[in-house]
C-alpha positions as CSV (number, residue, x, y, z in Angstrom):
1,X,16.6,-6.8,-81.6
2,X,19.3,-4.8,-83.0
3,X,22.9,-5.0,-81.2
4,X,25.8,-3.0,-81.6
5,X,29.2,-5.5,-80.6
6,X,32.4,-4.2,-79.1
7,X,35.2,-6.3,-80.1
8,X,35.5,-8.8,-82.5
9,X,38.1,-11.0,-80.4
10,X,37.8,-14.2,-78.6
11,X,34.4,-13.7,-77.2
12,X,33.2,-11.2,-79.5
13,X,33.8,-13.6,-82.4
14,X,32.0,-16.0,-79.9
15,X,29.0,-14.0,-79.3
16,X,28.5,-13.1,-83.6
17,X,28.8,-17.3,-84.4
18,X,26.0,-17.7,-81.8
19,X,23.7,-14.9,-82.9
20,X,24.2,-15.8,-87.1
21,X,24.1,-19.5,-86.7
22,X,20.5,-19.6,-85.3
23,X,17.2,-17.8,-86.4
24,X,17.1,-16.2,-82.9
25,X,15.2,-12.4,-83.6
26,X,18.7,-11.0,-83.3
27,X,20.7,-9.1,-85.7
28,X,24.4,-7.8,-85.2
29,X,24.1,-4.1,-87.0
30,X,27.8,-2.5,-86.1
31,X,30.9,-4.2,-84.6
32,X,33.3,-1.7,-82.9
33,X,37.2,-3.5,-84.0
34,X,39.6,-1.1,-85.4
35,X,41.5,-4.7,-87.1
36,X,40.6,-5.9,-90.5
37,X,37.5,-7.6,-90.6
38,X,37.0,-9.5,-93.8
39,X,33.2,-10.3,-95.0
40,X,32.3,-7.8,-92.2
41,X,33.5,-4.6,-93.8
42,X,29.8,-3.5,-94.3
43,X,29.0,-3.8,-90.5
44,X,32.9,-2.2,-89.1
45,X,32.9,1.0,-87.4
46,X,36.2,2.3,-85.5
47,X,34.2,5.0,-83.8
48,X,31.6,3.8,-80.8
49,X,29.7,7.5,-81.8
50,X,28.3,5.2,-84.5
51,X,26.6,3.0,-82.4
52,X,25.7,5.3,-79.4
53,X,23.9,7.7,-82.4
54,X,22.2,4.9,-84.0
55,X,18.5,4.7,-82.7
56,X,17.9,1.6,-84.6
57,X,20.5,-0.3,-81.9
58,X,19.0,-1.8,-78.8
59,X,21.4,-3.3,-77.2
60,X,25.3,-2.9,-76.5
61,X,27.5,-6.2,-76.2
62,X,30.7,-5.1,-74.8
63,X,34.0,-8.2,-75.2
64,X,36.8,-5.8,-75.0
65,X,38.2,-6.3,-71.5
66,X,40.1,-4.0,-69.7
67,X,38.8,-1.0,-67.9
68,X,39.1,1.9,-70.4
69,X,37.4,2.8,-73.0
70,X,35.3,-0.2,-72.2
71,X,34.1,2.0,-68.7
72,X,33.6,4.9,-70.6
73,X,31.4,3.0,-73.6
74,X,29.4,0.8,-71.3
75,X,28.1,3.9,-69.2
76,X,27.5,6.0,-72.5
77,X,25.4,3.4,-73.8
78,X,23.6,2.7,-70.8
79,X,22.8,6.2,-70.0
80,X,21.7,6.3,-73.8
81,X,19.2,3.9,-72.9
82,X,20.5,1.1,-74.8
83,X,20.9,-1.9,-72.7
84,X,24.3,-3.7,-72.2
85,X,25.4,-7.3,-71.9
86,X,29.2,-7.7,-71.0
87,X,31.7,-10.5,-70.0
88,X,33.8,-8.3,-68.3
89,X,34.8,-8.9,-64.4
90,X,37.4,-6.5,-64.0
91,X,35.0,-4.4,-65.7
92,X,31.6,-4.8,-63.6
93,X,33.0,-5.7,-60.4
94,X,35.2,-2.1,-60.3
95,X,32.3,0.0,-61.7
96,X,29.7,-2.3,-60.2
97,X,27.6,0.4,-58.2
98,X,27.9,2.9,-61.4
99,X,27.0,0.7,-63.4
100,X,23.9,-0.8,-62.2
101,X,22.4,2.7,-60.9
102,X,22.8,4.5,-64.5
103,X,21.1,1.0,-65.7
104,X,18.4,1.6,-63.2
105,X,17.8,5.4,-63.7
106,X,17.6,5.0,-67.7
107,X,15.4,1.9,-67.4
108,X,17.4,-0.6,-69.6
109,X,19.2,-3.6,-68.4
110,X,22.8,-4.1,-67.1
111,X,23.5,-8.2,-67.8
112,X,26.7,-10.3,-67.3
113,X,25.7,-14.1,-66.9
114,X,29.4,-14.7,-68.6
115,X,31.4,-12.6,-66.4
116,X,31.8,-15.3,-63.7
117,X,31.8,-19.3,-64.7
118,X,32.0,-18.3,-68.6
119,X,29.7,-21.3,-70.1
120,X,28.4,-22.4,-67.1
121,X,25.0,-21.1,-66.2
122,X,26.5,-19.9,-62.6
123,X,25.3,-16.5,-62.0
124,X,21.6,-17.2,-63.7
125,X,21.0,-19.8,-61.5
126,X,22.7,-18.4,-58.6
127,X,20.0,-15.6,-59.2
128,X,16.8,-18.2,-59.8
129,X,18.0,-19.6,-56.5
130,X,17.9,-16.6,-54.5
131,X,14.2,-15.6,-55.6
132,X,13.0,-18.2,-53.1
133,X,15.4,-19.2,-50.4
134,X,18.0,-17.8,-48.8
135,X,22.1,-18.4,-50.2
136,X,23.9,-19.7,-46.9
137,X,27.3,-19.9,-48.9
138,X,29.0,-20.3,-52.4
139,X,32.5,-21.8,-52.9
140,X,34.2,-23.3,-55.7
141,X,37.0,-23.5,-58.4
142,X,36.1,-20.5,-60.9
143,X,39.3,-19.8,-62.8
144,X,40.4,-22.5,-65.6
145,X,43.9,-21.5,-66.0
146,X,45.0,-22.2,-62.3
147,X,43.2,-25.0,-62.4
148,X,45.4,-26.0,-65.7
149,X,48.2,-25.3,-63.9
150,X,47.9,-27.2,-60.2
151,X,46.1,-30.2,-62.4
152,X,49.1,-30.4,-64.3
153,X,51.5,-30.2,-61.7
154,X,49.7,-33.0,-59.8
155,X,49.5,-35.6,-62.3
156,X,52.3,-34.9,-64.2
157,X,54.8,-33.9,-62.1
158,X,55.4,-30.6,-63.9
159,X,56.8,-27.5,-62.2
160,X,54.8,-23.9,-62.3
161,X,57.0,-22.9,-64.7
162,X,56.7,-25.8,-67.0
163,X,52.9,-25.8,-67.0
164,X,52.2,-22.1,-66.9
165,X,54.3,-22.5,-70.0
166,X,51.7,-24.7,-71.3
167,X,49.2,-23.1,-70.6
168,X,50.7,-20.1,-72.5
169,X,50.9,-22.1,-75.6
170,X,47.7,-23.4,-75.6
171,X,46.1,-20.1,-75.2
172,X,44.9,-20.5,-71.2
173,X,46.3,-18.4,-69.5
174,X,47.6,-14.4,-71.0
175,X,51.1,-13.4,-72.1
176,X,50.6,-11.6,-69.0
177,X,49.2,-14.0,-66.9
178,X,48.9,-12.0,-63.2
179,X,45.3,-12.0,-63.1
180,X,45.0,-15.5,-62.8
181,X,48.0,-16.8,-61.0
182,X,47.8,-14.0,-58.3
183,X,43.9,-14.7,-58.0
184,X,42.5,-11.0,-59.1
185,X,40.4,-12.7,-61.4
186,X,39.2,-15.4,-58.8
187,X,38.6,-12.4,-56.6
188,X,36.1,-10.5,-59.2
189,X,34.4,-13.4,-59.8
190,X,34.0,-14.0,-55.6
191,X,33.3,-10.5,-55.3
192,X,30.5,-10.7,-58.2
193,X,29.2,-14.1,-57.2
194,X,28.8,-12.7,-53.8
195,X,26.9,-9.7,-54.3
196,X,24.5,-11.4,-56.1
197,X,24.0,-14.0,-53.6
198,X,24.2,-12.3,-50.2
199,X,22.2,-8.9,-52.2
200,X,25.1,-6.3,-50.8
201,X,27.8,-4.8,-52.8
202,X,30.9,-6.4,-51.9
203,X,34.4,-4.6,-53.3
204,X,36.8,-6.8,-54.8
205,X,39.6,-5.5,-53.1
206,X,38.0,-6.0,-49.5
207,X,38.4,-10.0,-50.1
208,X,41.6,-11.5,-48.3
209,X,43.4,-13.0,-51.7
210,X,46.6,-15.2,-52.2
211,X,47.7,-16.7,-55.4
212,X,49.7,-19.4,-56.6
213,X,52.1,-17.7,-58.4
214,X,55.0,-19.5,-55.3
215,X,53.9,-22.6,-55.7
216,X,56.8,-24.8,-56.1
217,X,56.8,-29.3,-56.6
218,X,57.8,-29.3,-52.7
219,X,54.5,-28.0,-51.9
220,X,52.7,-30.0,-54.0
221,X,54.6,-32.6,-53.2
222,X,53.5,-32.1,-49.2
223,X,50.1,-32.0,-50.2
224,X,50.4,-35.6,-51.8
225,X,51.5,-36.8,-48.8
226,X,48.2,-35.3,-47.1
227,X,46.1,-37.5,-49.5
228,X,44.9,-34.1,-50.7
229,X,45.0,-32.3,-54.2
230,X,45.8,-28.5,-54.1
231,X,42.9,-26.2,-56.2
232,X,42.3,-22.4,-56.1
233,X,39.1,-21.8,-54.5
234,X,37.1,-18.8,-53.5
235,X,34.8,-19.1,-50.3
236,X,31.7,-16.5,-49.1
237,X,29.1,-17.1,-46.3
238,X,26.5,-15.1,-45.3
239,X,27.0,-13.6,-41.4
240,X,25.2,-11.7,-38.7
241,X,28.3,-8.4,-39.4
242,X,28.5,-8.8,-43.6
243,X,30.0,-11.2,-45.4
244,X,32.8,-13.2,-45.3
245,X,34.5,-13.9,-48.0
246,X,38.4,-15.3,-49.1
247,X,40.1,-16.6,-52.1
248,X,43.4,-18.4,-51.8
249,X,44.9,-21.9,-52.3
250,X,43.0,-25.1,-50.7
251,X,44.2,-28.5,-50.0
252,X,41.1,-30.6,-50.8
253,X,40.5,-34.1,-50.0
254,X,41.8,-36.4,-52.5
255,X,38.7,-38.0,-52.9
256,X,36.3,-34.5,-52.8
257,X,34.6,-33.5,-56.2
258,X,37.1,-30.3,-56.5
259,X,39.6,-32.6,-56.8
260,X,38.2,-34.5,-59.9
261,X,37.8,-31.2,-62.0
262,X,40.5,-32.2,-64.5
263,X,42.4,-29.0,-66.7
264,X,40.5,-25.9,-67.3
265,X,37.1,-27.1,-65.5
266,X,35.5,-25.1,-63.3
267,X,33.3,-26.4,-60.5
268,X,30.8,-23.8,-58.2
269,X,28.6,-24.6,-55.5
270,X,25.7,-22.6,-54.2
271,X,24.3,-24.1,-50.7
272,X,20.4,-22.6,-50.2
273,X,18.7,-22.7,-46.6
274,X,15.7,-25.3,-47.8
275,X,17.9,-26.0,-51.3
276,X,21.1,-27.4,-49.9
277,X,23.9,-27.9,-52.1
278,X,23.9,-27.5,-55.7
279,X,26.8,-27.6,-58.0
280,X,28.0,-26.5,-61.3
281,X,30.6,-28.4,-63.4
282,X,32.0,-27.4,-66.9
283,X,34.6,-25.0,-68.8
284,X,34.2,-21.5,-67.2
285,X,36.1,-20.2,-70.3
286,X,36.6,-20.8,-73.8
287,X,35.3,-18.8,-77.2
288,X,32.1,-20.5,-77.8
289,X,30.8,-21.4,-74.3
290,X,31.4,-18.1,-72.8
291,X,29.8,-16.4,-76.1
292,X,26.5,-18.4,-75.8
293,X,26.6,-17.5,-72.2
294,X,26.8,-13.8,-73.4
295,X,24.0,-14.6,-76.0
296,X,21.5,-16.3,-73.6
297,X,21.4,-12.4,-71.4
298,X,20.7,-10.8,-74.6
299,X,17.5,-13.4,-75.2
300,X,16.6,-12.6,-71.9
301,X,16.5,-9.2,-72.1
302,X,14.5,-9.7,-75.9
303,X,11.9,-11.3,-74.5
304,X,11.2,-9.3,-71.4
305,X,12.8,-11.3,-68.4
306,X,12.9,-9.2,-65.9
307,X,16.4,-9.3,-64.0
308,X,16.9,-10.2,-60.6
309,X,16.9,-6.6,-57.7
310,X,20.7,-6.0,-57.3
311,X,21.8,-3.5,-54.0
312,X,24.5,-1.3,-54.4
313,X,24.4,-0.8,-50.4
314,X,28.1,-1.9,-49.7
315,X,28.6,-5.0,-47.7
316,X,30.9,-5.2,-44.2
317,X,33.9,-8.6,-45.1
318,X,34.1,-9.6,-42.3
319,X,36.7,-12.4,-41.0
320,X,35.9,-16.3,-41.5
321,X,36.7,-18.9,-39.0
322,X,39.8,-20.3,-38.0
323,X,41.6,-22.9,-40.8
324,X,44.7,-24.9,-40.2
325,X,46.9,-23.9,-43.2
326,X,49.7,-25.7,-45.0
327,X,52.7,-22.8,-44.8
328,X,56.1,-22.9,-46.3
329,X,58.6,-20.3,-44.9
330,X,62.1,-19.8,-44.9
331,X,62.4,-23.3,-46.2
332,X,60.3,-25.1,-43.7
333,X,57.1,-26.6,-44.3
334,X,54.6,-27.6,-41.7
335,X,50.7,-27.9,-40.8
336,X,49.7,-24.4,-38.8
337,X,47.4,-24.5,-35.9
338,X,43.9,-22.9,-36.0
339,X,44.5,-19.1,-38.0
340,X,42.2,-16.7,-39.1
341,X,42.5,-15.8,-43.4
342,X,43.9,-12.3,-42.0
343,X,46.7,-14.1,-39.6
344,X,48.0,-16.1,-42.2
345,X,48.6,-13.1,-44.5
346,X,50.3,-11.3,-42.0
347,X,52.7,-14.0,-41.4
348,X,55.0,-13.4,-44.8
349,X,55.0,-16.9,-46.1
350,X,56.6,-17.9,-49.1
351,X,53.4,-20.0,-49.0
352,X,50.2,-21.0,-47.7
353,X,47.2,-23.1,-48.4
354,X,43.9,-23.6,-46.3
355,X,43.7,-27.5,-45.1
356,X,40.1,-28.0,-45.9
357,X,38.8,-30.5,-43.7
């Protein structure tokens, strides 16, 4: 199989050590990078015609990010009938319906294993599971930089400054790091995770969000006190109306398995009706695990696998139960009574955090 690569950064240079390092039946034919590329001059194109012309090219990887061109690209090649494989949330969970029908009406396949839980295997067998039972609910921590971050701040005593610093440094979290501190990209990866799962479309922007971009030592400090370890954690459950669905800070038990998951881990649990619980532990990020990710849809694809039904019938959020929440407002900090996700983001606090029981 023949595949044209878009970007030749992070994951992209990921993805291309994967496919050359192994005899695997694939072969990268153009890489779309407008940068120098040495020892790749012969396969460099800076125009994406190149690719979309070339018959010879089965398959489109796309590890730009962003929205545009990548948008633009993906659905070219798609409705070029060249299949695509992406890591790109932002990417699949705004053009999620688009993309999937043009995939559908030009009979090629849309895959992105690596968009949520990078290396881990979370979405394949999030889909394996759902061929057979039904998903009750899915939970976990899915984004390794705020999980840096509030690990850091626990155990040593660091301020969000201080570690977001850090994490800065060691190439964690972005020079603009908003995605991950306000949650967004917690909140693509719920929103993905849970369309798959609960086999609706559910919007991104529909889920109740909070961050932890306000997190300050006294909060941290409080939730010490608890015997609890703060992690950001998304949450969907199948319902009767939809699905509900939230992503915002959670004080875990100090002695749970979300609070063992040590720097950038990630940790995602899937509970089935005859299944139960099943989790995932490993690093949801990182060059080479999120490249083989990338590389295990394309073998997938190569040898005929089909992928799992996907509905692009749009999915009612609906509220989740009642949480006690940690708040901290105007200086005060205390332990809320029973509150609905949507009550506690009406009440303009400098910060909350669900009290997970």
């Amino acid at each position: 199989m023949n595949i044209g690569l878009l970007g030749m950064g992070t994951v992209g240079g990921g993805v291309y050590n994967a496919i050359v390092e192994r005899d695997l039946g694939l072969s990268v034919k153009r890489i779309l990078d407008c940068r120098a590329l040495p020892g790749l001059e012969k396969l460099q194109t800076a125009a994406f015609q190149t690719i979309l012309d070339d018959p010879s090219i089965d398959l489109v990887v796309e590890t730009m990010g962003g929205d545009e061109p990548a948008f633009g690209f993906v659905l070219a090649a798609l409705n070029a009938h060249k299949h695509v494989v992406t890591s790109n949330k932002l990417l699949v969970s705004a053009h999620y319906r688009e993309l999937h029908e043009a995939a559908a009406q030009n009979g090629v396949q849309f895959r992105y294993t690596a968009a949520a839980g990078g290396g881990i295997p979370w979405l394949y067998n999030l889909a394996r599971a759902k061929r057979c039972d039904d998903i009750l609910s899915i939970q976990g921590v899915i984004n390794g930089t705020t999980n840096f971050i509030l690990d850091g701040m626990y155990t040593q005593n660091g301020d969000f400054d201080e570690m977001l610093s850090e994490a800065q440094r060691l190439g964690y979290a972005e020079r603009d790091p908003s995605a991950d501190i306000d949650a967004l990209d917690t909140q693509r990866k719920c929103a993905l995770s849970a369309s798959l799962a609960f086999d609706a479309y559910v919007p991104a922007a529909s889920i109740p969000t909070a961050g932890i971009r306000h997190i300050t030592k006294e909060d941290i400090a409080y939730c010490k006190n608890l015997g609890r370890v703060c992690r950001l954690m998304f949450y969907a459950s199948r319902a009767d109306e939809g699905v509900c669905a939230q992503v915002e800070p959670v004080f875990v038990p100090g002695d749970s398995a979300a609070a063992t998951i040590r720097g950038c881990g990630n940790m995602i649990t899937l509970t089935g009706k005859h299944l139960g619980e099943l989790t995932m532990i490993g690093q949801g990020a990182g060059r080479e695990p999120t490249g083989v990710a990338v590389v295990q849809d394309i073998l997938d694809i190569a040898q005929g696998l089909i992928q799992a039904p996907f509905s692009t019938a749009e999915a009612a959020v609906c509220a989740t139960a009642p949480y006690r929440y940690y708040v901290r407002k105007d200086g005060a900090q205390y332990v809320s009574e029973p509150i609905s996700a949507a009550q506690i983001h009406k009440e303009g606090a400098d910060f909350f955090a669900r009290i997970a029981e």
